[in-house]
DRENLUMPA-896094 format. One record per residue (C-alpha): residue in one letter; residue number from 1; x, y, z. Coordinates in pm, whole numbers, plus 32768, in hexadecimal, padded with zeros to 4 digits. Each point is the difference from the previous one (the first is absolute). Layout:
N
a	NUM	X	Y	Z $
...
//
This chain:
522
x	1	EC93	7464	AC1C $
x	2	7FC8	804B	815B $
x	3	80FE	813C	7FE2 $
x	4	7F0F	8080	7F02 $
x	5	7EBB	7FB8	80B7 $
x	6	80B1	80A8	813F $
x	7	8041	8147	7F0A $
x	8	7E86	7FE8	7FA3 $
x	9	7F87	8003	8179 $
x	10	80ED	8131	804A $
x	11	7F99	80CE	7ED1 $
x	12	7E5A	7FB3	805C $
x	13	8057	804A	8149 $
x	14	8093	8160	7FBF $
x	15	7ED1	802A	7EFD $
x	16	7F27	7FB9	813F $
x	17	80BA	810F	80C3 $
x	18	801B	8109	7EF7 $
x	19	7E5E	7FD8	7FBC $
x	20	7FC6	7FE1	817C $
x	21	80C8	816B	8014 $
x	22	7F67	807C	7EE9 $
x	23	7EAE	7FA1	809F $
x	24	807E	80BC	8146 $
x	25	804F	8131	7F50 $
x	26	7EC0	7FFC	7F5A $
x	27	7F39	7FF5	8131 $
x	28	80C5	810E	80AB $
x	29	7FCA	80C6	7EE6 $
x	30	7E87	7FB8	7FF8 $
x	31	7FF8	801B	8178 $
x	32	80A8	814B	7FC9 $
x	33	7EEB	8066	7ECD $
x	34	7EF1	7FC3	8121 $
x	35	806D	810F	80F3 $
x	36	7F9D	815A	7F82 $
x	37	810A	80FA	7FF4 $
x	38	8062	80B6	8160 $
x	39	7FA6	8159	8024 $
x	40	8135	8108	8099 $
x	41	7F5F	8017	812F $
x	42	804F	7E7E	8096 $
x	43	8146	7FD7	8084 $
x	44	80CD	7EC6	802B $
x	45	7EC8	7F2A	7FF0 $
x	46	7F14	80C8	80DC $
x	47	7EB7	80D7	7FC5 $
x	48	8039	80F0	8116 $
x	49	7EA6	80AA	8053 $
x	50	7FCF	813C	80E4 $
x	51	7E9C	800E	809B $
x	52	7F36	809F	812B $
x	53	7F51	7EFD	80B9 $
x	54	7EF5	8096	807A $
x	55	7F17	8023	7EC0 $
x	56	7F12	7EED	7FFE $
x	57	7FBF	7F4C	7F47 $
x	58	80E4	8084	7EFD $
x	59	8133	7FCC	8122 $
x	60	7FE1	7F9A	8159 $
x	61	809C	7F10	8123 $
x	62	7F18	7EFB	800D $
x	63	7FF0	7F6D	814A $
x	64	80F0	800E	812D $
x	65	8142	7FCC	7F47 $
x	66	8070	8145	7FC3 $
x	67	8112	7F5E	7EBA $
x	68	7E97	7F80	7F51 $
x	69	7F8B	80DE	7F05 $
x	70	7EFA	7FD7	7F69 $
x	71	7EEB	809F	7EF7 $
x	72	7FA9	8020	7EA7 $
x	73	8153	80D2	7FA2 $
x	74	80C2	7EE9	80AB $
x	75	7F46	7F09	7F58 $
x	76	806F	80B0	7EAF $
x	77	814A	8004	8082 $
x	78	8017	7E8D	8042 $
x	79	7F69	7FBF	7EA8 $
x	80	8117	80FF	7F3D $
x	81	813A	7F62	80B9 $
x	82	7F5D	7E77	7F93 $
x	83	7FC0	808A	7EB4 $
x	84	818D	8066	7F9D $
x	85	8056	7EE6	80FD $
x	86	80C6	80EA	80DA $
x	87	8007	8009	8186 $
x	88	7F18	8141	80D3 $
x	89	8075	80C6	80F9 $
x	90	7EA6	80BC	8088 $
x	91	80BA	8170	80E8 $
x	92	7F08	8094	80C0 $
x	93	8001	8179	809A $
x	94	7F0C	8119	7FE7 $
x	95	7F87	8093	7EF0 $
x	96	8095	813D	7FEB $
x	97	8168	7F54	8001 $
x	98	7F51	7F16	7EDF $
x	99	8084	80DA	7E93 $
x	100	8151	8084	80AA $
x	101	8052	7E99	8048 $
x	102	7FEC	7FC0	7E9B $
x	103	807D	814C	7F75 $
x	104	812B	7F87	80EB $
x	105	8024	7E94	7F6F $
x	106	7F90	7F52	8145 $
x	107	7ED3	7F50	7F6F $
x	108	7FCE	7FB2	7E5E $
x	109	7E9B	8003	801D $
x	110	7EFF	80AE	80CE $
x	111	7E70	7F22	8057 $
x	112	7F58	80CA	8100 $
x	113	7EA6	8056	7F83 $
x	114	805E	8130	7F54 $
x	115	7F5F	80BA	7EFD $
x	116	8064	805B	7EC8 $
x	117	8047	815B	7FD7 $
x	118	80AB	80FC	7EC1 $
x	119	80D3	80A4	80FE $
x	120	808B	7ED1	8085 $
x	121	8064	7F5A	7EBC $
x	122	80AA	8140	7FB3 $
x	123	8150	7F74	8103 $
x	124	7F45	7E7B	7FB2 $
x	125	7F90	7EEA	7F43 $
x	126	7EB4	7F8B	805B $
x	127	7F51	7EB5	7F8A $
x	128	7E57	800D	805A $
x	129	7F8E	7EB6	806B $
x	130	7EBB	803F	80B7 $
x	131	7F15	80CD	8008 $
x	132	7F5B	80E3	80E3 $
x	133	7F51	815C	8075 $
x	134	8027	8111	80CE $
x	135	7ED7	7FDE	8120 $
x	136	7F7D	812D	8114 $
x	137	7FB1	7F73	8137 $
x	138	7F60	8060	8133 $
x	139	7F4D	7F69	811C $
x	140	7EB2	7F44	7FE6 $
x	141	7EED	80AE	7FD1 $
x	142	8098	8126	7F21 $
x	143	7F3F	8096	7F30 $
x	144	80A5	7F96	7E6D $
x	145	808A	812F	7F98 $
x	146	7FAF	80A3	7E86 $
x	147	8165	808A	7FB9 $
x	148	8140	8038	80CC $
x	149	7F93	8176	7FEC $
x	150	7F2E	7F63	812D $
x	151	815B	7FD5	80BF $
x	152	801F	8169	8023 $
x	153	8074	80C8	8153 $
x	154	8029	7E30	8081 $
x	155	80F3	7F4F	808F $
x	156	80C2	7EC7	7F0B $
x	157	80E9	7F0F	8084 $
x	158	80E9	7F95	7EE7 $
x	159	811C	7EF6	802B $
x	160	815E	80BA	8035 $
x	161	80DC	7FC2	7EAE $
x	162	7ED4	7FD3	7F21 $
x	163	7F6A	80E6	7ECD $
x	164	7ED0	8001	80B7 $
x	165	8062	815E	8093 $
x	166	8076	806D	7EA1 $
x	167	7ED2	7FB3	7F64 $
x	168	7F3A	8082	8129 $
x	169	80B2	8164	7FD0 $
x	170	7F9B	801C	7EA9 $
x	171	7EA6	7FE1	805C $
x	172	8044	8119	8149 $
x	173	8085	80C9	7EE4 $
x	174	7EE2	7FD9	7F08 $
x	175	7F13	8044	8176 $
x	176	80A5	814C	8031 $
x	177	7FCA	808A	7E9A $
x	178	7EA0	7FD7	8033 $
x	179	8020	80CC	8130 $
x	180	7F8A	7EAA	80D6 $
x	181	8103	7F7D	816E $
x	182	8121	7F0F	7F81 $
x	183	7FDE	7EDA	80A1 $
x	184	80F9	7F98	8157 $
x	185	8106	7F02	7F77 $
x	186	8059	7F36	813F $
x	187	8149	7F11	7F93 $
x	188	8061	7EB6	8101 $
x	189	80F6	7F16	7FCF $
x	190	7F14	7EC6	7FF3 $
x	191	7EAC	7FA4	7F18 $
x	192	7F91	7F48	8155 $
x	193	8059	8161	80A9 $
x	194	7F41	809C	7F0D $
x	195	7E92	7F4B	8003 $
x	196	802E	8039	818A $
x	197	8018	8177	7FC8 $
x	198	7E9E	7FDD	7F84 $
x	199	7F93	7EDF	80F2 $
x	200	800F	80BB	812F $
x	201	7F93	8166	7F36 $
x	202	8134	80A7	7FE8 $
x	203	7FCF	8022	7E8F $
x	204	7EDA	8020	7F1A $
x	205	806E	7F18	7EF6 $
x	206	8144	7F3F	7FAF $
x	207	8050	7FB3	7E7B $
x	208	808F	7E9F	7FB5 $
x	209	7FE8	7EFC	7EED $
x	210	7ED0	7F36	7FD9 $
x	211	80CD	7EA0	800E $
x	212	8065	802B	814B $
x	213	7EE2	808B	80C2 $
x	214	7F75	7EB5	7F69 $
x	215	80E3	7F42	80AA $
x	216	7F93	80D5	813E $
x	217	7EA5	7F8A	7FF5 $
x	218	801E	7EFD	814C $
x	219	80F7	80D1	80A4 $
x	220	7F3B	8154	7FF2 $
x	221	7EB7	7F2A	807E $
x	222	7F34	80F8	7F07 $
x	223	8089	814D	80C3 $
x	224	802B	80B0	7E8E $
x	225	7F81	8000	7ECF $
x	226	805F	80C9	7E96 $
x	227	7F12	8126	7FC0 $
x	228	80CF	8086	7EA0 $
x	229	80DD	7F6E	7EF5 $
x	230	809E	80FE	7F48 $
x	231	8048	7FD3	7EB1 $
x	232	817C	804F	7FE3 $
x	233	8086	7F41	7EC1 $
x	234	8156	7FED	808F $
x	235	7F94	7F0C	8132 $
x	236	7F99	7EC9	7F30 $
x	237	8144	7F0A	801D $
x	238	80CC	7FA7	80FD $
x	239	8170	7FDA	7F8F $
x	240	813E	7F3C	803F $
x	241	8114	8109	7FFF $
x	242	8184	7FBB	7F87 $
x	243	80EC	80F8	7F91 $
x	244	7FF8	80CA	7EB3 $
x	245	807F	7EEF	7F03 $
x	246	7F12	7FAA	7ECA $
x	247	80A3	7ED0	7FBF $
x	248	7FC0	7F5D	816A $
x	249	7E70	80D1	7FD9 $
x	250	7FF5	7F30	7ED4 $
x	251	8049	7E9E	8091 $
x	252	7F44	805B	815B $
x	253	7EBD	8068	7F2A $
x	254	802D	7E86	7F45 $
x	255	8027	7F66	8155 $
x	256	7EB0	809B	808F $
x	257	7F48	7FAA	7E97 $
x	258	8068	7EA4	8007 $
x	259	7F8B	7FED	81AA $
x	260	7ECD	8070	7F56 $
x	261	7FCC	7F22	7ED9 $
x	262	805E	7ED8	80B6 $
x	263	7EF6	8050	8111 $
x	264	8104	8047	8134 $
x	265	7F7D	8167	801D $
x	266	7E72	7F87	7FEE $
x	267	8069	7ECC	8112 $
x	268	80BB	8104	80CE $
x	269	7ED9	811A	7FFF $
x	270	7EF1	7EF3	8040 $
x	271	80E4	7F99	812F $
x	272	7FE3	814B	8099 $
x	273	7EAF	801A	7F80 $
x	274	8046	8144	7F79 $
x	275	7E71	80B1	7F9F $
x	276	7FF4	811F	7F3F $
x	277	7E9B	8096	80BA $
x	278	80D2	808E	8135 $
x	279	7EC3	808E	8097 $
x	280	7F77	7EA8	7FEB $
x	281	8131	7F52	80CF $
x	282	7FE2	8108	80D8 $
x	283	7EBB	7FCA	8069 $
x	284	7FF7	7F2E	8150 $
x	285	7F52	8067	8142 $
x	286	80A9	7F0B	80E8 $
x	287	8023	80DC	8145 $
x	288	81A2	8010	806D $
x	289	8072	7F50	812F $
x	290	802E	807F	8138 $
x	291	8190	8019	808F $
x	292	809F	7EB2	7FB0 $
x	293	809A	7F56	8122 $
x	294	8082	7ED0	7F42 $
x	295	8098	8100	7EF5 $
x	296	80BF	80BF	8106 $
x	297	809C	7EE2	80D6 $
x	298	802B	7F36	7E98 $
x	299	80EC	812C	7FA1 $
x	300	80BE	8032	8143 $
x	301	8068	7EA3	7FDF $
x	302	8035	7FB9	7E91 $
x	303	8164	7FFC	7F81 $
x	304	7FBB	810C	7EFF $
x	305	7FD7	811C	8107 $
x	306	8118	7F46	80DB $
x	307	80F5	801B	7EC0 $
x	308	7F7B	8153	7FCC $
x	309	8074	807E	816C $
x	310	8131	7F30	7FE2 $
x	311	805E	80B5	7EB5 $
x	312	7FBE	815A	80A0 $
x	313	80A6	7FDE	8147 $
x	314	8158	7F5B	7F1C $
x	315	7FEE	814D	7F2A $
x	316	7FA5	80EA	8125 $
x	317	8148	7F5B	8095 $
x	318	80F5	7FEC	7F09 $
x	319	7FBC	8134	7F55 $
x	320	802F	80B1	814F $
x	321	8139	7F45	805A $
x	322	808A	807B	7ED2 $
x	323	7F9C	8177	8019 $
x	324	809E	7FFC	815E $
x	325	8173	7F77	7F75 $
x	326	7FBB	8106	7ED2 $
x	327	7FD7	8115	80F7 $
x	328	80EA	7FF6	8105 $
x	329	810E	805C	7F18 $
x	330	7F5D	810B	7F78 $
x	331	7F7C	806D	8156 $
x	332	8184	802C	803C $
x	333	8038	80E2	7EDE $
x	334	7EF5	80DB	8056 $
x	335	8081	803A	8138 $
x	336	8154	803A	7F82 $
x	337	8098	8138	7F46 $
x	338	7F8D	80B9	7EDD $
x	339	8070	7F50	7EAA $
x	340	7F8E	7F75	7ED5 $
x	341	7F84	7EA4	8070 $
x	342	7F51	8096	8127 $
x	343	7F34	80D1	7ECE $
x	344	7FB8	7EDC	7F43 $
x	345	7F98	7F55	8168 $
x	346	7F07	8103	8013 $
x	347	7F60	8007	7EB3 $
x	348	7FDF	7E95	8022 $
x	349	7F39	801B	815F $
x	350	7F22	8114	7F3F $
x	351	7FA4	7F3F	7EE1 $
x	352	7FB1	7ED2	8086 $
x	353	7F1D	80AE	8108 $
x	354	7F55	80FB	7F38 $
x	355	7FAB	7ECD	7F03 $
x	356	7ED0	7F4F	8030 $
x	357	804B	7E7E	8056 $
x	358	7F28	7F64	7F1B $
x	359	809E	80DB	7EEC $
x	360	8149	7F6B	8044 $
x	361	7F8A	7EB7	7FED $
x	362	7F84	8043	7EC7 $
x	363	8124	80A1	7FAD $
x	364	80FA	7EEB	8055 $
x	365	7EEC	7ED2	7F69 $
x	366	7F80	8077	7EC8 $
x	367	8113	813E	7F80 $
x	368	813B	7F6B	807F $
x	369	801A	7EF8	7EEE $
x	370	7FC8	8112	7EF4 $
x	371	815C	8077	804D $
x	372	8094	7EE5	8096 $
x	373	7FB6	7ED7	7F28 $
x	374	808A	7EE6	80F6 $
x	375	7ECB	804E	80EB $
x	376	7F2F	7F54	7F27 $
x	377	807A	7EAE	8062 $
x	378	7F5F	7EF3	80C7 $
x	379	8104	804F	8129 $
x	380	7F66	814D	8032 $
x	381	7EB5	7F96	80B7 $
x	382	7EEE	80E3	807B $
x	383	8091	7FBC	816E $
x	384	8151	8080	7F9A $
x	385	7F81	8107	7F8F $
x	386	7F09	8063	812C $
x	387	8120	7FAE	80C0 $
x	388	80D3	80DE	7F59 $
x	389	7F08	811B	7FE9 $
x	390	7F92	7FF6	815D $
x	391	816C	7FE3	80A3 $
x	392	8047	813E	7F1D $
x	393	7EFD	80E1	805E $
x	394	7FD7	7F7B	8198 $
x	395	8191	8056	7FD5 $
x	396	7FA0	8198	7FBE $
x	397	7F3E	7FE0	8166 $
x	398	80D5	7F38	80B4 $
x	399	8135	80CA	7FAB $
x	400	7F67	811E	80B0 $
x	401	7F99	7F32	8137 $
x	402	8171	7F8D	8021 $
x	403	80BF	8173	7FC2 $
x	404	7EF5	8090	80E7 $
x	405	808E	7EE3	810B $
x	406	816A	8039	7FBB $
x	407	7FDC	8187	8006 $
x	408	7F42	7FD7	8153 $
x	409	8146	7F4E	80A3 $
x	410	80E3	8115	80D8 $
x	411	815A	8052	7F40 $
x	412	8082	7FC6	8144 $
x	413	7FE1	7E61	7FDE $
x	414	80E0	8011	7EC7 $
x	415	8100	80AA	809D $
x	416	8005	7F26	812D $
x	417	8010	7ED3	7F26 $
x	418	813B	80C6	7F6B $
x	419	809A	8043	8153 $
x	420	7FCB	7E6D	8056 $
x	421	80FC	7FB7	7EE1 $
x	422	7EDB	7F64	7F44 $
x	423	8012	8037	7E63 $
x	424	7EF0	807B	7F37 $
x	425	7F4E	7EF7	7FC9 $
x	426	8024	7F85	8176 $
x	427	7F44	810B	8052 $
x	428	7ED6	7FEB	7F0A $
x	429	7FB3	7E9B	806D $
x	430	8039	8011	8181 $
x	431	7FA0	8180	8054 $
x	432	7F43	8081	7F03 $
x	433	7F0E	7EF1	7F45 $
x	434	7F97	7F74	8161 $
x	435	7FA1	8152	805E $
x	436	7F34	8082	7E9C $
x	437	7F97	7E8D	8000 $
x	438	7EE5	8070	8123 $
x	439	7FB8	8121	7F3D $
x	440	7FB2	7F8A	7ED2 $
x	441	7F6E	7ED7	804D $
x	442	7E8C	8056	8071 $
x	443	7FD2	80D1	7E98 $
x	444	808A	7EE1	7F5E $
x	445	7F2D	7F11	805A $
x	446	7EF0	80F8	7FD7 $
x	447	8083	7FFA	7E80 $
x	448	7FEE	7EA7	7FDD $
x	449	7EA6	7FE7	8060 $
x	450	7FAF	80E2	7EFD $
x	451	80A7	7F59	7F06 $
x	452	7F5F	7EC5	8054 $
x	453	7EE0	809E	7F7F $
x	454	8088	80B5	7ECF $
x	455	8040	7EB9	7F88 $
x	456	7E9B	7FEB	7F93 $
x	457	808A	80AD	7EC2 $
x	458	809B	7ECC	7F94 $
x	459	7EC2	7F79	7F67 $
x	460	802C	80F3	7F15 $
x	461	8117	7F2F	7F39 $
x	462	7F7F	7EB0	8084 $
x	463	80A4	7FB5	8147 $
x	464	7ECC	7F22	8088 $
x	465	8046	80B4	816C $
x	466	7EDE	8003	8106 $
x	467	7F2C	813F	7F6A $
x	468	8002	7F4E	7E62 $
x	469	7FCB	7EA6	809C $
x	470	7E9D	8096	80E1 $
x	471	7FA7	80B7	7E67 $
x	472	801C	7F03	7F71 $
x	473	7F23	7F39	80D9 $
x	474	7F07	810B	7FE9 $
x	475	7FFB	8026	7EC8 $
x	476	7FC6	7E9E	7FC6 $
x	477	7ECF	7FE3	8117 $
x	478	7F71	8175	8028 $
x	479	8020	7FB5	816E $
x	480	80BE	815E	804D $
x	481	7FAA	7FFB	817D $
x	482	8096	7EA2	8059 $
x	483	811B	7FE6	7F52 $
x	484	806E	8189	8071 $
x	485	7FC2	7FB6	8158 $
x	486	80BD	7EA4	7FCB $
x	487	8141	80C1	7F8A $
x	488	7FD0	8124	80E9 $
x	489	802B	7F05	811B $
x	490	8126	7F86	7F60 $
x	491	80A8	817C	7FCD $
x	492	7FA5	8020	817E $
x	493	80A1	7EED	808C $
x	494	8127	8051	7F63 $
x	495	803C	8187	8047 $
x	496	7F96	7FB1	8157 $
x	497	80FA	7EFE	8035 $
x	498	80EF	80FC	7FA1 $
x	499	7F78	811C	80B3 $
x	500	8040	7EDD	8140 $
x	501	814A	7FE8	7F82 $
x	502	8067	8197	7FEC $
x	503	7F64	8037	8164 $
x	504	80EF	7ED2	8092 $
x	505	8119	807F	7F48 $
x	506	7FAB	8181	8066 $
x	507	8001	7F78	8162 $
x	508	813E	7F1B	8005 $
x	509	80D8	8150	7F61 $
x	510	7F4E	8103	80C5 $
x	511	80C5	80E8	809D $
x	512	7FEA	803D	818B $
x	513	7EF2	8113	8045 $
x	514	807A	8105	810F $
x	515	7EFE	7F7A	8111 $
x	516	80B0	7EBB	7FC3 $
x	517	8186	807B	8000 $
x	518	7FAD	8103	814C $
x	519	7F90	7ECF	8093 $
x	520	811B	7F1A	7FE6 $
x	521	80E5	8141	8059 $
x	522	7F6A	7FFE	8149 $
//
């Protein structure tokens, strides 16, 4: 009897275990029903999104902190990764690097206020999710204009990397056939860059989307108002942008209608306070402050601009470290007889010299991984790759600097090395190098300052170096003259330091004038 009733526990026991599993499965397999299917364009668990941070409200850095981005494409971001329960990576650079990032794989998804357009989504998907207009503006006190044939024989700042100066040639071309002046298309890099073209008068009128000159409202302190909406069809949405791929279109346009239907999109616009009467938000008359003292000294001392410096002086340093090892050998070749590697040594000083920098940055970021696959990976960060395309191109300069110091040595000093028993190499490092080594180094150092400032480019593929840290900040406050002076105090200190250190070094290698040698002869 109690064998039996033993049995009878065992076999409700594994009846408990096999429904308890069964259960399991069942709620894996409903907890795997919840998540919507993953689009393509997330990898390994993460949403990676490429944006320009210096759109607001769409995309901006909202406070000191230069890793907190925020806005209503961030917002949308957040809200997408929660929704297929995935992890976000947010990439910021500038907006012209934006669509060859994600032509190149570096990003799945692109949020950075931009509009949708027919000749984008011919290379890209786009998904609308808000919408907006296409706004004139010009300083207070303009008179509205009837039509952009009004524009004609002004100046318009336009963003760099936009369709504004697209759309804005159409209408130059439609000004000429009626025998009227095209308008002047001025481009700049920055929308902050761009309302201060008008500000100080510089340009007529800027064109820019109605969102974000609401936004501006405090900042511009009622400095500019919008005298003509055009009516272009085509600048009505602003669009999230993946790559060509109607499947993932198809689950990224049920994402965005489900934000919508379940009132995320209406919570995140009413956060923003997004208005659709832009020459209403625009309408303040608060007069603009003065020079702020507090905003000056706040950025000299925050960590953002002290990171910033930090990260430019460490690329400045390494990259030029690097083009120096890379060129001495080369220097050698030059110097050396005619044959096939000294050719190639030349072509590869021409190219990299006649090539514009920032075009080789470009180059090595965004085309590289088209051929090269394995550049796509995390490991290759934008430092590496400003590293590697500034110790590349200094390299082309500095190779010259160091055969012009070699050639400059007498003969004579490598054969006396030779007569001294001493071998080849012997002579290099104790006759020769000593003696180009006071040559070359005044030029070199002279080089390096320069690069410290070339690597300003790096902003370009978001290295958050001194110059993208201070845009940022503007962009963010509209408070160009403090936070320019801030960082031009910072790029002085440090190429005078320098400067200190070439006319010590200049000094301890000099070489003995005659006044100085006659007078010890004596």
């Amino acid at each position: 009897m109690t064998s039996l009733m033993a049995r009878f526990r065992r076999l409700c026991a594994a009846r408990i275990a096999v429904a308890a599993l069964a259960c399991m499965l069942a709620g894996g397999s409903l907890a795997r029903a919840d998540t919507p299917p993953l689009p393509g364009f997330i990898h390994d668990g993460t949403l990676t999104v490429c944006t320009n941070p210096t759109l607001p409200p769409m995309t901006f850095v909202n406070g000191t902190d230069m890793k907190a981005v925020d806005g209503i494409d961030m917002d949308i971001a957040h809200a997408l990764a929660a929704y297929w329960h995935v992890t976000l990576a947010i990439t910021t650079m500038d907006f012209t690097g934006l669509f060859p990032s994600l032509a190149a794989g570096r990003c799945g998804l692109v949020a950075s206020g931009i509009i949708q357009l027919p000749q984008r989504e011919r290379n890209f998907d786009a998904v609308a999710y808000q919408d907006t207009a296409l706004v004139i503006v010009a300083r207070a006190g303009t008179r509205p204009l009837g039509g952009m044939a009004e524009l004609s024989g002004r100046k318009v700042a336009v963003q760099a990397g936009t369709s504004y100066s697209a759309r804005l040639a159409q209408e130059n071309a439609a000004l000429v056939a009626a025998g009227h002046a095209p308008m002047i298309i001025q481009q700049y890099p920055t929308e902050e860059e761009v309302v201060q073209q008008v500000l100080i008068g510089r340009a007529f009128a800027l064109a820019s989307q109605d969102v974000e000159l609401a936004y501006r409202r405090e900042q511009l302190h009622g400095r500019v108002g919008v005298i003509f909406t055009p009516p272009y069809p085509e600048y009505r949405h602003f669009a999230l942008y993946i790559r060509k791929d109607a499947h993932d279109r198809a689950l990224l346009e049920h994402a965005i209608a489900t934000l919508r239907d379940n009132g995320q999109m209406a919570t995140i616009a009413q956060k923003w306070a997004i208005t659709p009467d832009a020459t209403q938000a625009l309408g303040g008359s608060a007069p603009a402050p003065a020079f702020r003292w507090g905003t000056f000294f706040g950025a000299l001392t925050s960590a953002a601009f002290m990171r910033g410096a930090f990260i430019t002086l460490a690329v400045a340093v390494l990259s030029h470290l690097t083009a120096i090892l890379i060129s001495i050998p080369m220097a050698l070749v030059l110097n050396g007889r005619e044959s096939l590697l000294r050719t190639g040594v030349t072509a590869y000083v021409a190219l990299f010299r006649g090539a514009p920098t920032l075009l080789q940055l470009l180059f090595i970021w965004n085309a590289l991984p088209q051929f090269l696959p394995f550049f796509r990976e995390a490991w290759f960060t934008p430092f590496l790759a400003t590293w590697l395309a500034l110790s590349i191109n200094e390299s082309a300069y500095q190779v010259e600097i160091n055969r012009a110091a070699l050639a400059a040595i007498d003969p004579a000093q490598a054969l006396a090395g030779d007569a001294l028993g001493l071998s080849r190499g012997q002579v290099y490092r104790h006759v020769i190098f000593p003696q180009a080594l006071r040559i070359a180094l005044p030029p070199t150092i002279n080089a390096f300052i320069s690069l410290l400032k070339t690597t300003s480019l790096a902003s370009v593929i978001s290295v958050q170096e001194l110059l993208a840290v201070t845009q940022i900040q503007v962009a963010r406050t509209f408070e160009f003259t403090e936070y320019y002076a801030a960082a031009l105090v910072y790029y002085l200190a440090m190429v005078f330091f320098f400067l200190l250190v070439q006319k010590r070094v200049e000094r301890r290698f000099a070489w003995a004038d005659q006044y100085g040698a006659g007078t010890h002869a004596s």
